[in-house]
PyMOL CGO cylinders between C-alpha atoms (Angstrom):
from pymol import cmd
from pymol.cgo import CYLINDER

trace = [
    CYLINDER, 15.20, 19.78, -81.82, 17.66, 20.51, -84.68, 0.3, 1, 1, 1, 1, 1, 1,
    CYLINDER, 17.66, 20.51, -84.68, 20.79, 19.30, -83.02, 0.3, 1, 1, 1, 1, 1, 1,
    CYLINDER, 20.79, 19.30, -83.02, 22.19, 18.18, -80.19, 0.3, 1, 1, 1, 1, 1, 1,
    CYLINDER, 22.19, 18.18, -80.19, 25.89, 18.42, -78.46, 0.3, 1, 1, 1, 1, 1, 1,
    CYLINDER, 25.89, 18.42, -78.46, 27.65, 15.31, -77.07, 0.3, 1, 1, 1, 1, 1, 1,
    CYLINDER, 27.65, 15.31, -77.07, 30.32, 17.28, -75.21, 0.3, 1, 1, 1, 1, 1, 1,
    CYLINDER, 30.32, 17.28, -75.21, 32.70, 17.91, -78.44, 0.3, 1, 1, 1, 1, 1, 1,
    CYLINDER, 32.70, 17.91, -78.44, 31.04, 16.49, -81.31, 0.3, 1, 1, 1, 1, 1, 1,
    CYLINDER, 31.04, 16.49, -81.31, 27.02, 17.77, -82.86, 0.3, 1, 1, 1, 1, 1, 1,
    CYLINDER, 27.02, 17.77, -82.86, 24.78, 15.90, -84.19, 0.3, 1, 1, 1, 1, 1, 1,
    CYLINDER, 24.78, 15.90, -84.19, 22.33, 17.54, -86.65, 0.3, 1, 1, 1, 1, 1, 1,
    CYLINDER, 22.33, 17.54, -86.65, 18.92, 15.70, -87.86, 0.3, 1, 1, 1, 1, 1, 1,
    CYLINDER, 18.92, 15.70, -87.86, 18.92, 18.52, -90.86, 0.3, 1, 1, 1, 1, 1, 1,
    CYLINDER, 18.92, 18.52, -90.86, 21.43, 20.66, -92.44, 0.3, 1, 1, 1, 1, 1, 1,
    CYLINDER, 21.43, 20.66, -92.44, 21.94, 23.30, -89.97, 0.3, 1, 1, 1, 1, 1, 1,
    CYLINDER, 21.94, 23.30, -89.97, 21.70, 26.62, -90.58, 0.3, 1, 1, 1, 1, 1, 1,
    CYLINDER, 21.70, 26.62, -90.58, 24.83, 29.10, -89.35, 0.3, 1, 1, 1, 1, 1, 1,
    CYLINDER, 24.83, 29.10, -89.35, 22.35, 30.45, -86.06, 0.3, 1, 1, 1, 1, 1, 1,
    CYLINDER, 22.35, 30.45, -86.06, 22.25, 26.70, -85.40, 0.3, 1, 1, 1, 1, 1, 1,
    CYLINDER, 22.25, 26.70, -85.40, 25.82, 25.86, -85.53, 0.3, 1, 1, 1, 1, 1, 1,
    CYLINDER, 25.82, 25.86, -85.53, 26.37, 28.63, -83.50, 0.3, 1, 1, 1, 1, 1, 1,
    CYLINDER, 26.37, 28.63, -83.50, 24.18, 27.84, -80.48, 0.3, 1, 1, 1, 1, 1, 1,
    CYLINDER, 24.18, 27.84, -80.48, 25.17, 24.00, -80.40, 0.3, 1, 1, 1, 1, 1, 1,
    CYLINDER, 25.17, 24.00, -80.40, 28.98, 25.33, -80.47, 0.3, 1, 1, 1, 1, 1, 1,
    CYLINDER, 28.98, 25.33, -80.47, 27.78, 27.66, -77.63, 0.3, 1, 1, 1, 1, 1, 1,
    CYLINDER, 27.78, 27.66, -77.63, 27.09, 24.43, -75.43, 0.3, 1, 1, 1, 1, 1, 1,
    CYLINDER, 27.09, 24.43, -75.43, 30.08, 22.60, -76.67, 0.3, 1, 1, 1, 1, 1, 1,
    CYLINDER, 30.08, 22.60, -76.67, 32.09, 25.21, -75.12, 0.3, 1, 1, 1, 1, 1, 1,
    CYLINDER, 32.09, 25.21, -75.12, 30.21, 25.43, -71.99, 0.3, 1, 1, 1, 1, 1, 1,
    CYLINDER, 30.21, 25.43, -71.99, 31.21, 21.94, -71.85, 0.3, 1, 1, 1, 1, 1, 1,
    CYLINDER, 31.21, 21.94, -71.85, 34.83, 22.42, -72.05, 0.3, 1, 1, 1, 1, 1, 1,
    CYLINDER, 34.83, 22.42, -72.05, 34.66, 25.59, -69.58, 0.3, 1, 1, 1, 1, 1, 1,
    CYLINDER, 34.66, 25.59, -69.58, 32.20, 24.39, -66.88, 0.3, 1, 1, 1, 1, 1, 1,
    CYLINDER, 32.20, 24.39, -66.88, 32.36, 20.49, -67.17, 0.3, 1, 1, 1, 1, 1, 1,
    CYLINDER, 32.36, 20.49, -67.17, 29.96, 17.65, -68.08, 0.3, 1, 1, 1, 1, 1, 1,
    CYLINDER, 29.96, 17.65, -68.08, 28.34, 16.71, -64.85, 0.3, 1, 1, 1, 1, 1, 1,
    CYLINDER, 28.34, 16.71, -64.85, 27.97, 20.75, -63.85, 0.3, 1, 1, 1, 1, 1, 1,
    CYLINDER, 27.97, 20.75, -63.85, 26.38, 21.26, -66.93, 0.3, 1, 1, 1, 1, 1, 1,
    CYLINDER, 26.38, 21.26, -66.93, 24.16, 17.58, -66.54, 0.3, 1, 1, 1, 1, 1, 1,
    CYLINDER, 24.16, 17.58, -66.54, 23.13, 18.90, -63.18, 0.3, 1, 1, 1, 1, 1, 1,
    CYLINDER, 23.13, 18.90, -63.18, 22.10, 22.33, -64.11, 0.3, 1, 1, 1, 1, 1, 1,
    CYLINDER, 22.10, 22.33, -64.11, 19.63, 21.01, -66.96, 0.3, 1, 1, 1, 1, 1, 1,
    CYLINDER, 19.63, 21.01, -66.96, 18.23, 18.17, -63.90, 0.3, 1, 1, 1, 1, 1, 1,
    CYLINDER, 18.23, 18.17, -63.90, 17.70, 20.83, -61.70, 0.3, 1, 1, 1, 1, 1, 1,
    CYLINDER, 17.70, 20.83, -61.70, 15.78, 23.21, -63.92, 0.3, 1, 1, 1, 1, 1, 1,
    CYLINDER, 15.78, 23.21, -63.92, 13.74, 20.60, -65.87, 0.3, 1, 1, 1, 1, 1, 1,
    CYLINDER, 13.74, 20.60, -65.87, 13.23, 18.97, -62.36, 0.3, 1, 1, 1, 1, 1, 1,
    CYLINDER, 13.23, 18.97, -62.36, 12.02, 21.97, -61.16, 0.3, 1, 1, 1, 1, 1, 1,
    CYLINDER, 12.02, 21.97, -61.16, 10.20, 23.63, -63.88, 0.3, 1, 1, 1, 1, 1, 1,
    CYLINDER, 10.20, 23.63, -63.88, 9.59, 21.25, -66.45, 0.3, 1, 1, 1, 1, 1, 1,
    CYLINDER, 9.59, 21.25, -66.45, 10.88, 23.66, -68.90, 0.3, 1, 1, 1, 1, 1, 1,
    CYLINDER, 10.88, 23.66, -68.90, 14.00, 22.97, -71.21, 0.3, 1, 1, 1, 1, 1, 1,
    CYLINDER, 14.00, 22.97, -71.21, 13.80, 26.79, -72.30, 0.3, 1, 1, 1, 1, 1, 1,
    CYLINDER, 13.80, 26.79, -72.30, 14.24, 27.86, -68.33, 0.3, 1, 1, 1, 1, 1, 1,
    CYLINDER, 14.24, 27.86, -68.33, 17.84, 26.18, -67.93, 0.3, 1, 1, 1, 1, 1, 1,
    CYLINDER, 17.84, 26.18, -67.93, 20.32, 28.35, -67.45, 0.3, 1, 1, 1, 1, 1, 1,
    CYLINDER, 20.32, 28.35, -67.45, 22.75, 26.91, -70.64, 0.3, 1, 1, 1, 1, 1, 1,
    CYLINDER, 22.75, 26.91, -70.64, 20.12, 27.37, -72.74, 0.3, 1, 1, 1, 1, 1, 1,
    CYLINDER, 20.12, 27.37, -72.74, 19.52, 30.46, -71.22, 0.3, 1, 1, 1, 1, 1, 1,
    CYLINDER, 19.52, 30.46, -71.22, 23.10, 31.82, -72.54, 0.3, 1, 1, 1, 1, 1, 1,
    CYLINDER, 23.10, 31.82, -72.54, 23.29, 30.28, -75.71, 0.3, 1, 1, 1, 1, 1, 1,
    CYLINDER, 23.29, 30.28, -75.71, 19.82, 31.59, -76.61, 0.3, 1, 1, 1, 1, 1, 1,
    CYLINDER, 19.82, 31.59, -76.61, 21.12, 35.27, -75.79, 0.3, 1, 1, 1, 1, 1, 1,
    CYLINDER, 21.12, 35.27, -75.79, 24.40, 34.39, -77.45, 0.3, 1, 1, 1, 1, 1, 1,
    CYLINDER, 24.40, 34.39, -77.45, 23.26, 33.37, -80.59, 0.3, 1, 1, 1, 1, 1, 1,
    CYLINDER, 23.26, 33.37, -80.59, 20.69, 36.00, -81.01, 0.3, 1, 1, 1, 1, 1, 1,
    CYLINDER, 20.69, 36.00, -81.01, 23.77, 38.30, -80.53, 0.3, 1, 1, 1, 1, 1, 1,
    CYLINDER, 23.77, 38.30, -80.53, 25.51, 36.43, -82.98, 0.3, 1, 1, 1, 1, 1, 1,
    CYLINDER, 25.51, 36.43, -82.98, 22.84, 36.95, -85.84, 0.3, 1, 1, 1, 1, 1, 1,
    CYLINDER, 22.84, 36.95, -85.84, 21.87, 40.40, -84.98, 0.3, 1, 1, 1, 1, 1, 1,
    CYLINDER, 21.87, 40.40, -84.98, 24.99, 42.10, -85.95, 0.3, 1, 1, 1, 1, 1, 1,
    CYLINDER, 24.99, 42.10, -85.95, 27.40, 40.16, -87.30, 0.3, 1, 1, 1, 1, 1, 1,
    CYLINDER, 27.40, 40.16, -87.30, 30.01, 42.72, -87.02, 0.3, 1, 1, 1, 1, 1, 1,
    CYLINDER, 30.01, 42.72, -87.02, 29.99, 42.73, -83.15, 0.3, 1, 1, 1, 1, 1, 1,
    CYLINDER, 29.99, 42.73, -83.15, 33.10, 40.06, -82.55, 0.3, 1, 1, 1, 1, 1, 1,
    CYLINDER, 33.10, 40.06, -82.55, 32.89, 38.24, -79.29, 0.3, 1, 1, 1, 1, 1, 1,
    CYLINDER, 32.89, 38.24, -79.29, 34.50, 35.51, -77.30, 0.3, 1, 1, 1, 1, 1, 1,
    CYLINDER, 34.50, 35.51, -77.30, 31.67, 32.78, -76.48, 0.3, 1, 1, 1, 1, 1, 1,
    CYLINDER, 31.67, 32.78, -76.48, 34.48, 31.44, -74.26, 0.3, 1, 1, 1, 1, 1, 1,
    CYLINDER, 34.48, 31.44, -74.26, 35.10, 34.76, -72.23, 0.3, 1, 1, 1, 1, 1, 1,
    CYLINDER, 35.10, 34.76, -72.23, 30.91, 35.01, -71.74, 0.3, 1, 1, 1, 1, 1, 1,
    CYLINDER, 30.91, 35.01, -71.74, 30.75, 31.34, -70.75, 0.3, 1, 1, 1, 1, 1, 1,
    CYLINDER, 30.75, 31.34, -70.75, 33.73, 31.54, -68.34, 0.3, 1, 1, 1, 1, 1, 1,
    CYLINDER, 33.73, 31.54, -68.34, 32.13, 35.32, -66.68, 0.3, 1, 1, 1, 1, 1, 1,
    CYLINDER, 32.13, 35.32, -66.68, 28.54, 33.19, -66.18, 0.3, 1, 1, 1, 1, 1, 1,
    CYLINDER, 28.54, 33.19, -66.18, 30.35, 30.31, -64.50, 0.3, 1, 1, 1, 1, 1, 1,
    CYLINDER, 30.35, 30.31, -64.50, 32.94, 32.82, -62.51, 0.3, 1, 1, 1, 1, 1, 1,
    CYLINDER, 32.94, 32.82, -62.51, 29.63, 35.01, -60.97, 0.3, 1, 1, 1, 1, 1, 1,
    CYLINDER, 29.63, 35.01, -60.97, 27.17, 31.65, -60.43, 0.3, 1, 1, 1, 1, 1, 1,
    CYLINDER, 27.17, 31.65, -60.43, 24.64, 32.61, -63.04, 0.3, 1, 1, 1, 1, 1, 1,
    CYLINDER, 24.64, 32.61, -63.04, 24.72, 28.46, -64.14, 0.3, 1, 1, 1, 1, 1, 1,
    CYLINDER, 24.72, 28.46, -64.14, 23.73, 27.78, -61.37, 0.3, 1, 1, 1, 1, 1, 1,
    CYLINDER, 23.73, 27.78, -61.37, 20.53, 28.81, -59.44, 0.3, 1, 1, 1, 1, 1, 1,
    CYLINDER, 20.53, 28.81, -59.44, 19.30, 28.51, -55.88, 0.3, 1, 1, 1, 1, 1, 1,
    CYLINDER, 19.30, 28.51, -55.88, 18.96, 24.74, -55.22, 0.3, 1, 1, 1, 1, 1, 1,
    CYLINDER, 18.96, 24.74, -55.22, 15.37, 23.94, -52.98, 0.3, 1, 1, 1, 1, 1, 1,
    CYLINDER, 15.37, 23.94, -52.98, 15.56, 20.93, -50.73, 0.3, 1, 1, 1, 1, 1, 1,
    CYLINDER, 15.56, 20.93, -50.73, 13.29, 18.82, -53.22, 0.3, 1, 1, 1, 1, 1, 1,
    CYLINDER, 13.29, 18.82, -53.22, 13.88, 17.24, -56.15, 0.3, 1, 1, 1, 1, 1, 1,
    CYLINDER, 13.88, 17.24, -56.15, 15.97, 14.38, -58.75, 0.3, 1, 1, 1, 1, 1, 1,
    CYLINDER, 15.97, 14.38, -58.75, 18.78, 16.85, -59.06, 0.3, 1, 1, 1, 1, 1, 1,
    CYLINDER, 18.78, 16.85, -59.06, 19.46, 17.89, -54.97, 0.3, 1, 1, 1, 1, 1, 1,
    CYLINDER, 19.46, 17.89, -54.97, 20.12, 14.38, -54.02, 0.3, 1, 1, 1, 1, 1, 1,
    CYLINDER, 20.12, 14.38, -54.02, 23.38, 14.45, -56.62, 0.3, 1, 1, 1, 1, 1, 1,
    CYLINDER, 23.38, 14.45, -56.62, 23.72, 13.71, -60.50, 0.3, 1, 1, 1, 1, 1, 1,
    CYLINDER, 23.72, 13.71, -60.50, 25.90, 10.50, -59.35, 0.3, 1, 1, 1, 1, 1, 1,
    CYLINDER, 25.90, 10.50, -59.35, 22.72, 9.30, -57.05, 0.3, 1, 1, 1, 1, 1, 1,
    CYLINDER, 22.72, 9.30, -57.05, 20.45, 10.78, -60.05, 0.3, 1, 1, 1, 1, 1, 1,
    CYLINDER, 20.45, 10.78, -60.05, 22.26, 8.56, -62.79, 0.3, 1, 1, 1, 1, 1, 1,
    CYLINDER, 22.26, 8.56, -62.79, 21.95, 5.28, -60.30, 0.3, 1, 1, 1, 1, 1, 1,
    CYLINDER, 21.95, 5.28, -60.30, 18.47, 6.18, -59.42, 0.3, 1, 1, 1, 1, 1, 1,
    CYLINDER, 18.47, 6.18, -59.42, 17.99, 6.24, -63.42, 0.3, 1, 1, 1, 1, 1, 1,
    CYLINDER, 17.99, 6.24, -63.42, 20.05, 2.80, -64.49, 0.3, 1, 1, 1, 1, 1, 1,
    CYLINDER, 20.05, 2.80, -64.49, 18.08, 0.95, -61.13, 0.3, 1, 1, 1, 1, 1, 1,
    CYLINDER, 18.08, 0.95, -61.13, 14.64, 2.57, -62.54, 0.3, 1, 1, 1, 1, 1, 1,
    CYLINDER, 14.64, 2.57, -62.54, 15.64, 1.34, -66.40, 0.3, 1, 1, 1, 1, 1, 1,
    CYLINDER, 15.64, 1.34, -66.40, 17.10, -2.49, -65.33, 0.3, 1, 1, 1, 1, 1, 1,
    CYLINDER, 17.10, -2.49, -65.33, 13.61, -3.14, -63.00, 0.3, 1, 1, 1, 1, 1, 1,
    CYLINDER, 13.61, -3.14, -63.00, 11.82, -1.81, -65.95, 0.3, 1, 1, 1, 1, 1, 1,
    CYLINDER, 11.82, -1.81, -65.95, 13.31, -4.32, -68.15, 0.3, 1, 1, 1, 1, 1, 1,
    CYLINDER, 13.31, -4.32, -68.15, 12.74, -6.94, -65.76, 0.3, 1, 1, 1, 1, 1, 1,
    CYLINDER, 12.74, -6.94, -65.76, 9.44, -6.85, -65.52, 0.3, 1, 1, 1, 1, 1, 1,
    CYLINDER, 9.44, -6.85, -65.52, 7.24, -9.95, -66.65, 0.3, 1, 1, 1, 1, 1, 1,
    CYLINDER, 7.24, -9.95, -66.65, 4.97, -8.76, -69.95, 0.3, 1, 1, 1, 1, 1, 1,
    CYLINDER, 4.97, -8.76, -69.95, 2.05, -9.44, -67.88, 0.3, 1, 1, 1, 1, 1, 1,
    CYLINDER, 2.05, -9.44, -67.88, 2.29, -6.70, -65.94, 0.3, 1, 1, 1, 1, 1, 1,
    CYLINDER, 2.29, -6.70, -65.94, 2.70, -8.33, -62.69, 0.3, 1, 1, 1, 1, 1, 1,
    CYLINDER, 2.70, -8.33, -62.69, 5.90, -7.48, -60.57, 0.3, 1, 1, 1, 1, 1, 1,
    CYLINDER, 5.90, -7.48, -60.57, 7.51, -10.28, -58.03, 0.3, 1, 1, 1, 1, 1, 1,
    CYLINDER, 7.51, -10.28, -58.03, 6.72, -10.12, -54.72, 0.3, 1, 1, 1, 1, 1, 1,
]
cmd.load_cgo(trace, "trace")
């Protein structure tokens, strides 16, 4: 991974080059268009369901947007407009199934996760759990 958005702000491990810039600014704007916890949800549901980081839809767009971007850098295009058209038309977000970390709600998801992190913590280094 050579960078990752925290909803307005990047963080790069190297120096980044101008393709990935791009795509991280890509996210940062679906951010700001479609919201945090829409966003959160749509990369639960599609890792939950496929295990695959490259199958979620966000990742989807900025992939094809930042291809775009270095193919020809003389076709001018609002990232905003094409974020705002996938969220308007539902292409975000796919076909929930009835199984799964991300149907049961990212608010349930996040408990399930700070329950699942605290017993961790607790548990004696022995490897036994109390009764």
């Amino acid at each position: 991974m050579a960078a990752i958005p925290f909803i307005d702000v990047v963080a790069f491990n190297n120096e980044p080059t101008l393709r990935t810039i791009f795509h991280s600014l890509v996210h940062v704007t679906q951010f700001s268009v479609v919201g945090l916890e829409t966003v959160m949800e749509g990369y639960f549901r599609a890792l939950n369901e496929s295990g695959l980081w490259m199958v979620v839809p966000f990742e989807e767009q900025a992939y094809q947007l930042d291809g775009r971007y270095t193919r020809n850098a003389a076709d001018v295009f609002s990232v905003e407009d094409e974020v705002r058209e996938w969220h308007r038309s539902g292409r975000f977000i796919k076909e929930e199934k009835n199984t799964g970390l991300c149907n049961r709600g990212l608010k349930q998801a996040k408990t399930e996760y700070t329950n699942c992190t605290l017993q961790s913590k607790a548990a004696p280094l022995d490897g036994t759990f109390p009764p």
